[in-house]
N, C-alpha and C positions, 0 to 999 in steps of 0.2 A: 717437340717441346711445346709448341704453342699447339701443337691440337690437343696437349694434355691439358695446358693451363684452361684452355677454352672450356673441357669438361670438368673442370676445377670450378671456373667463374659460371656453367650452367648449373652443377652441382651446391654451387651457394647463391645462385639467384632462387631454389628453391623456398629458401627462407636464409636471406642476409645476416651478413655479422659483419662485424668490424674488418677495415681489410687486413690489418696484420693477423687477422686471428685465421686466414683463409692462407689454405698450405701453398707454399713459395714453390713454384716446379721445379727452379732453379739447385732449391739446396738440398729438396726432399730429391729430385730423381739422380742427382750426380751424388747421391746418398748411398746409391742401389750399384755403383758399378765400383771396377776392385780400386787399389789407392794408384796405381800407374795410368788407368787412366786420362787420357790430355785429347782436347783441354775440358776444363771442368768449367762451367762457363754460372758460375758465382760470385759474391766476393769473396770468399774464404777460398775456391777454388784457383783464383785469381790473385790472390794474397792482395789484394785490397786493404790498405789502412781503414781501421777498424770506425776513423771518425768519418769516412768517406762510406764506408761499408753500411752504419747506422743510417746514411738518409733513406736506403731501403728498407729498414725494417718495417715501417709502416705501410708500406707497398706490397702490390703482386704485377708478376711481371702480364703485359699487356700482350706483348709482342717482341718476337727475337727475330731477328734474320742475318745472313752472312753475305754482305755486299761487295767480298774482293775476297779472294784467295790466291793463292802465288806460291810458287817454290822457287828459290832460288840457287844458283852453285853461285858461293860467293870465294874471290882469290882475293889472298891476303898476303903480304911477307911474314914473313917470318920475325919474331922480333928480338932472336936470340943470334940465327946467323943470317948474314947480313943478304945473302944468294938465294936463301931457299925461300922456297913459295909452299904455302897453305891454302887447302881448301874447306869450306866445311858447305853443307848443306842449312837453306834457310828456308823455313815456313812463317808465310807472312797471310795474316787474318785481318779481316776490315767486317766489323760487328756493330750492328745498330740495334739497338730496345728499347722499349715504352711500356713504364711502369705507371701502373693507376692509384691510387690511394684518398685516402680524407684531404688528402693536402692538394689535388688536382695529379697531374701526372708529372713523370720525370723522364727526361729523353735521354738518353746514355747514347753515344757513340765511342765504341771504342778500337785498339789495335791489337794483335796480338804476335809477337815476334820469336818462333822459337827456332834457337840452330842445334845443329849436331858439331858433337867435340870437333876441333882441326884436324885436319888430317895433309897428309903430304901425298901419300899413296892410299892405294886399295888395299893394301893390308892395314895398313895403318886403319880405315874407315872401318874394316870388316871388324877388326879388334876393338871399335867401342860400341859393336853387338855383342848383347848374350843372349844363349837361348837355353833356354831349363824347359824338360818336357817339351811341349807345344806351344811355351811363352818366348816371344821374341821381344827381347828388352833392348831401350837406347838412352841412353845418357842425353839429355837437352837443358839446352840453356835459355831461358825467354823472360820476357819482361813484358807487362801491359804498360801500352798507353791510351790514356785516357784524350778523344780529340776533340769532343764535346759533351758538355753535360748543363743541362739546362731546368732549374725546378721551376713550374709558373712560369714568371717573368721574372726568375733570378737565373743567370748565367753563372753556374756554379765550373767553370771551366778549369779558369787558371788556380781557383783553391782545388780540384781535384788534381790537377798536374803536378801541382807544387805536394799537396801531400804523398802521390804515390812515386813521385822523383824519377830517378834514372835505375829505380832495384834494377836486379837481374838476378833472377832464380834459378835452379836448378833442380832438377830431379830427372826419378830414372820411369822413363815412360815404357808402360805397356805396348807396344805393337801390336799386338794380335789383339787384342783386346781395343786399341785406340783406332787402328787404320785395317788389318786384316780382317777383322771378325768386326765390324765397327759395329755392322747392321746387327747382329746376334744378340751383339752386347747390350743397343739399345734398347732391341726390343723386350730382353731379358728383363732390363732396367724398367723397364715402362710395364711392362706385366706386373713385375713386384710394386711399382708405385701404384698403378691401379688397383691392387690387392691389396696393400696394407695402409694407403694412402687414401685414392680418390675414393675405392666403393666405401671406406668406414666415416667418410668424412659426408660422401653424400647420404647416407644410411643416416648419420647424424644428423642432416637436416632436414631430412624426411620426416623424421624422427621428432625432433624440433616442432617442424610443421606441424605434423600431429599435435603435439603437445599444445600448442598455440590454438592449432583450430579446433581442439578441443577446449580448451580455456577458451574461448571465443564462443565456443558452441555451450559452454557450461555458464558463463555470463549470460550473452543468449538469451538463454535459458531462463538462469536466474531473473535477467531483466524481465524477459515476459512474465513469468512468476509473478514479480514485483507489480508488475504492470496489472495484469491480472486481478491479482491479490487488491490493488492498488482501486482500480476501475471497480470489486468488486465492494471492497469500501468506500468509494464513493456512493455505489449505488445504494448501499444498509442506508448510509449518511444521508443520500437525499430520500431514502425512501420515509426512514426515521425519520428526517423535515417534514413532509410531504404527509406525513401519519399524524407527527405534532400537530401540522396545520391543518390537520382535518379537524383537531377537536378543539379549533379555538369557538366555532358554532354549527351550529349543524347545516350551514349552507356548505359550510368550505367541509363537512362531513360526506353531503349527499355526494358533492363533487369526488373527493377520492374515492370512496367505494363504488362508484359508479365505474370511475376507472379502473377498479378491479376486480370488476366482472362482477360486481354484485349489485342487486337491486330491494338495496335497504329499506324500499316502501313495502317490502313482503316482510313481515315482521320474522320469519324463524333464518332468512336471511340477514337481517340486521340485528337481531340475536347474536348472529356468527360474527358482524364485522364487529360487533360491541365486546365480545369474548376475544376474537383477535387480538383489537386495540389494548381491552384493557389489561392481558399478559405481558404488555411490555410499557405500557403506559396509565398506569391503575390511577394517581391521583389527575391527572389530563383528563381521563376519562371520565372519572367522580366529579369532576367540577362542571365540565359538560352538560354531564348526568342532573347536578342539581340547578345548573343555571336554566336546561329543560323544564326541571319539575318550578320552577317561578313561570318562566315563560307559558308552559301551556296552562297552567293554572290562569294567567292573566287570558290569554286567548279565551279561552273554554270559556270562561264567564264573559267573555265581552259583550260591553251596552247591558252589563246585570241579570245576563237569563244565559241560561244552561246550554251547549250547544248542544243540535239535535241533529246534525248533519252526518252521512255516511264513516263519513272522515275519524270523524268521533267515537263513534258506533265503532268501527273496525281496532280503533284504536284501546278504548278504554269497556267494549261491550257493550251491550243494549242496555245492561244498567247504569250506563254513566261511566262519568271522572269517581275515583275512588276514594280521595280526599283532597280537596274539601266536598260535602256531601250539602247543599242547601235545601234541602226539604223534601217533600211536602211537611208541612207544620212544624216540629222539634227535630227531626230525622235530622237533622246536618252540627247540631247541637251535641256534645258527650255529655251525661251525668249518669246518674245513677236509673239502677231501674224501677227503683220507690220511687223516683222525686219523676220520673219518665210519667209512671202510672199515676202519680199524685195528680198531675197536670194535665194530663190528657183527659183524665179521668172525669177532674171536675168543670174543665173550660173545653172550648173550640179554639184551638191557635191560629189565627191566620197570617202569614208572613210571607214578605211579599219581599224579593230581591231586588235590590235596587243598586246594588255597586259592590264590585273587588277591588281591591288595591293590595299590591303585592311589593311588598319592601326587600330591598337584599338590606340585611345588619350585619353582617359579615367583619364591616372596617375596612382600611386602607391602610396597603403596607406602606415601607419605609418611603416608595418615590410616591406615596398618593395615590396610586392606582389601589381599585377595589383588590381585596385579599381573594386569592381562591380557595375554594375548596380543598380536602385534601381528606386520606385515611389514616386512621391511629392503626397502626400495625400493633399488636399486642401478641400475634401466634404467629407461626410460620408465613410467610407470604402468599397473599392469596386467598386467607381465611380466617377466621375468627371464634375465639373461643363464643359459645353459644351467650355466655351470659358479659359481656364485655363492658368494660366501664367508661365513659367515655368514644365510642369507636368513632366519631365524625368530627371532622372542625369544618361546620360550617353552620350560619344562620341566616334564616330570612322569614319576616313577618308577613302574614294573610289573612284580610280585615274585609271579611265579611257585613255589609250593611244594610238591613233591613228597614221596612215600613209595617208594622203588624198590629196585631190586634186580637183580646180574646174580651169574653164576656162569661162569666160563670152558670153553669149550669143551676137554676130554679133551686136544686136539693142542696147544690154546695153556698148557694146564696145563703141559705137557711144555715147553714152549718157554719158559714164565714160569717153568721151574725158574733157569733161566740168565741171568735179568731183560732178556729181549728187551721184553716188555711195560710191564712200570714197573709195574703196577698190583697188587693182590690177588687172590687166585684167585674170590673171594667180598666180596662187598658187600651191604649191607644198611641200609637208612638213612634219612637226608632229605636232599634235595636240592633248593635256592634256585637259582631262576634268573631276575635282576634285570635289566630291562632299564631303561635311561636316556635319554628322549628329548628331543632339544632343537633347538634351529634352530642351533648352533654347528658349523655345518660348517667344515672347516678346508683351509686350500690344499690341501695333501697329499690330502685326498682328492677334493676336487673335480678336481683334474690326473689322477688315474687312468685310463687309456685306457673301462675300462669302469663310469666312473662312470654312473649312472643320469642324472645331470642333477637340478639345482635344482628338480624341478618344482612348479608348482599350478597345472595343465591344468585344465580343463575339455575332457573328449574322449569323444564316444559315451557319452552319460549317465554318466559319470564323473568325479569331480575324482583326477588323479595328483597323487600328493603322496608328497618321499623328502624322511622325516626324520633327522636327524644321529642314530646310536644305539650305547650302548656296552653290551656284555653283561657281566656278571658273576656267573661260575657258583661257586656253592659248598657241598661236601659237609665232613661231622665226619671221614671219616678222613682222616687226614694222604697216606699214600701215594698215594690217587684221590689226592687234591688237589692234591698235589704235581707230578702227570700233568697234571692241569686247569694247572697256572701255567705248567708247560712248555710247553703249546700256548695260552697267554694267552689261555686262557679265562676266567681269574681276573677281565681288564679286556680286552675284546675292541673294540677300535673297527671298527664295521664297514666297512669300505672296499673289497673288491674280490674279486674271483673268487666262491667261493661264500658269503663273509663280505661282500660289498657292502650297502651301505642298500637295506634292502624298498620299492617302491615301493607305496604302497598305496590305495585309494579310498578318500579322506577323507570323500568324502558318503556312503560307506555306514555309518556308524557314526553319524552322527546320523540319518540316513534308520529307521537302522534301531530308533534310540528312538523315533523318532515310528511306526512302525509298530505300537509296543508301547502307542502312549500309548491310553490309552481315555476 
């Protein structure tokens, strides 16, 4: 019995349960042998009061062992005639066990006392056997006593004594079965508990296990997943930061793309980081984009003269910055190409650069900080119907200032005597010329047969881009200037023929700070 319960308690140290719920060897294997039987070593077997019998349920037996055995021939009188003498045979058990449980364990010591009917003679004895078949049966009389019983540190003694009292039971015991065949029986007994008892219960927690270390392995699992999944949101999340913060300017620009393998001073590579960026980040990048196109516009002119350095050259071409354009003589000027031809025609221009000044007009949002940039979507993402109204919110002024001077040619003097010219014969002065750039393009001119188109291409390492622009040219004498409001140069919207919006490469003027940056 305890090398069963033992593979009982190895069989659920595979994966633990409650102890009541792990099979009792006690009731499950005196389960397997027939009702004759003795002794049955249970409480039911034992006929144990049932409130004495409950402090086990929540137990499994630890350990059983049999510490005295005895038989005795006991003589007795007779108690009917007063001479004769009785004998009966007595078997006497001395049983110790240790039950484990939630509650700590319980030590049971117990007795067990069983006699055979009285008897006077050997017939008498022989007549309270039967034997049916190969079964030897006997009639016994026995009673438990309980000699110790102890739970924790409760001495549950004398309430087990007191409840199982002075019974004295009877029944008709097997022999062949109980003392002849004992070993047969047992091990009968213990094959079927093994069989339908210990393998289905350890199978069970195998079983269990399984199921556990799968849910464990599927958590796991899950967790890493999460973890994964998790770590690899972080990484979109700082990478997303890390992309933001490249386009608050083009230093913290150069810095990220450099760290991803690219070397944005090559322009058809910073083409690519600027395509990159701006798929996921399109107004960040526009704003970038036009805080660039102020910035290099200020550089490029700085101290008033044009820059002629490699840097510029790679950046904007041998021909220069695309716009603003400052000369030679009217070249950097839009008008007409009458009023172009009238003027060159009849004077010599000379104009001499002497300062840029680049204003953002943009405003300041609600906490004061300057507003950014940003795109008017009007078509699918990413593009733009050709003739779009409004496509840009942003503005910033570029105030060109000159020192110049013309002097009319001999034949137009003669011709200005008669005010065919409008103008003075001689000039001599300063001359502003303001340009105003914003994304407020207006029906009217978007409808113009030779409108350039809304662009922001990207085309042949290039971004085309045609901004909304109005000129404003202005000299101290009254009579030029008077000429200038005539041909509304004063406030020139640029819309068409040879006054149409510049289309210009918006990544060359950031490309071309980063070119400068060291």
């Amino acid at each position: 019995m305890n090398e069963l319960q033992t593979k009982v308690n190895e069989a659920n140290n595979i994966f633990p349960v409650e102890a009541f719920k792990v099979p009792k060897v006690p009731e499950k294997l005196f389960g397997f042998v027939n009702q004759g039987f003795f002794p049955k070593l249970n409480p039911k077997g034992l006929n144990i009061a049932d409130n004495v019998a409950s402090l086990f349920e929540q137990y499994s037996l630890k350990q059983a062992s049999l510490k005295d055995f005895d038989i005795l021939l006991e003589k007795k009188n007779d108690i009917v005639l007063e001479h004769k003498v009785r004998y009966n045979f007595a078997l006497q058990f001395h049983f110790e066990t240790t039950y484990v449980g939630t509650g700590g364990e319980i030590n049971l010591q117990f007795a067990l006392q069983a006699s055979t009917t009285n008897f006077s003679s050997l017939e008498e004895l022989q007549a309270s056997f039967s034997k049916t078949g190969d079964n030897l049966t006997a009639q016994l009389f026995w009673k438990p006593t309980v000699t110790k019983l102890v739970s924790g540190e409760n001495d549950l003694t004398h309430i087990a004594q007191t409840a199982i009292g002075e019974s004295l039971f009877d029944s008709r015991v097997d022999l062949s079965a109980s003392i002849i065949n004992s070993e047969a029986t047992l091990k009968t007994a213990e094959a079927t508990f093994t069989t339908q008892v210990l393998n289905p219960f350890k199978a069970e927690r195998e079983k269990a296990l399984a199921i556990k270390k799968a849910e464990e392995e599927k958590i796991k699992k899950e967790l890493e997943e999460q973890k994964k999944r998790q770590e690899e949101l972080s990484k979109q999340q700082r990478d997303k930061e890390a992309l933001q913060k490249s386009l608050w300017n083009f230093q913290e620009f150069i810095s990220y793309w450099t760290g991803q393998g690219k070397d944005v001073k090559q322009k058809e590579q910073f083409i690519q980081a600027l395509e990159a960026a701006f798929s996921t980040n399109w107004n960040e990048v526009f704003n970038l984009l036009i805080a660039g196109f102020r910035s290099a516009i200020q550089t490029y002119y700085k101290d008033g003269k044009a820059d002629q350095s490699q840097n510029a050259k790679i950046a904007f071409g041998e021909k220069g910055i695309q716009f603003p354009k400052s000369g030679p003589g009217l070249d950097g000027i839009f008008m007409s190409d009458f009023l172009r031809g009238n003027l060159t025609g009849n004077a010599h221009f000379d104009l001499k650069l002497k300062k840029v000044e680049v204003k953002n007009t943009q405003g300041k949002d609600a906490q004061g900080n300057d507003k950014k940039a940003s795109i008017n979507w009007q078509a699918k993402q990413n593009n733009f119907p050709f003739r779009q109204v409004n496509p840009w919110d942003f503005s910033f002024e570029v105030e060109l200032k000159y020192e110049g001077s013309y002097g009319l040619y001999p034949g137009a003097r003669f011709l200005n005597l008669f005010g065919s010219l409008g103008i003075p014969n001689d000039w001599k002065g300063e001359m502003s010329v303001k340009f105003v750039l914003d994304g407020k393009t207006p029906q009217w001119i978007a409808d113009k047969p030779d409108y350039p188109g809304s662009l922001f291409k990207f085309e042949k390492n290039q971004l085309k881009f045609t901004p909304h622009v109005k000129e404003h040219v202005h000299v101290e004498n009254k009579q030029f200037m008077e000429k200038l409001k005539s041909q509304n140069l004063h406030n020139l919207e640029l819309a068409t023929g040879a006054t149409k919006p510049p289309v210009v490469d918006l990544a060359s003027y950031l490309h071309y700070l980063i070119l400068n940056h060291k």
